[in-house]
C-alpha positions, 0 to 999 in steps of 0.5 A: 474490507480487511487488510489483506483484501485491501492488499490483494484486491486494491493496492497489488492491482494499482501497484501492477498497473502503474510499475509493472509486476516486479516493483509490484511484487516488491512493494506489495512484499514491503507492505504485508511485512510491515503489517505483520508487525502491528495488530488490528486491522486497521492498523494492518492497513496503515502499516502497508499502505505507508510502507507503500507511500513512502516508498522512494519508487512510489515518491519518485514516480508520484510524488508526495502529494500524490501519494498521500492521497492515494494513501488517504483513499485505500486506509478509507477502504478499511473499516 
């Protein structure tokens, strides 16, 4: 799976379910700005997926541990 349907497919859905479409929208934004900085996409998707684990909402709402593994889970999606 590449970057951006990890993007689209996983991670917006997640984002939705547990913060609703605004914050969603803001994070998903937050993530596909970070990935355009880095090439790969591999590394596409560890630029988004810690742009949204280190986020303070998601941190707050899940915590570190939590978060981290979730991270751990969506950068084993991508090849």
């Amino acid at each position: 799976m590449d970057a951006k349907t990890l993007r689209e497919t996983v991670i917006k859905p997640k984002l939705t379910s547990v913060f609703g479409m605004v914050i969603a929208s803001s994070l998903v934004t937050k993530a596909t700005t970070a990935a355009m900085a880095v090439p790969g996409e591999h590394d596409k998707a560890r630029a988004m997926v810690s742009a949204v684990c280190n986020d303070p909402r998601v941190l707050s709402m899940w915590g570190a541990a939590q978060a981290s593994k979730q991270g751990h889970e969506w950068i084993a999606m991508v090849p």
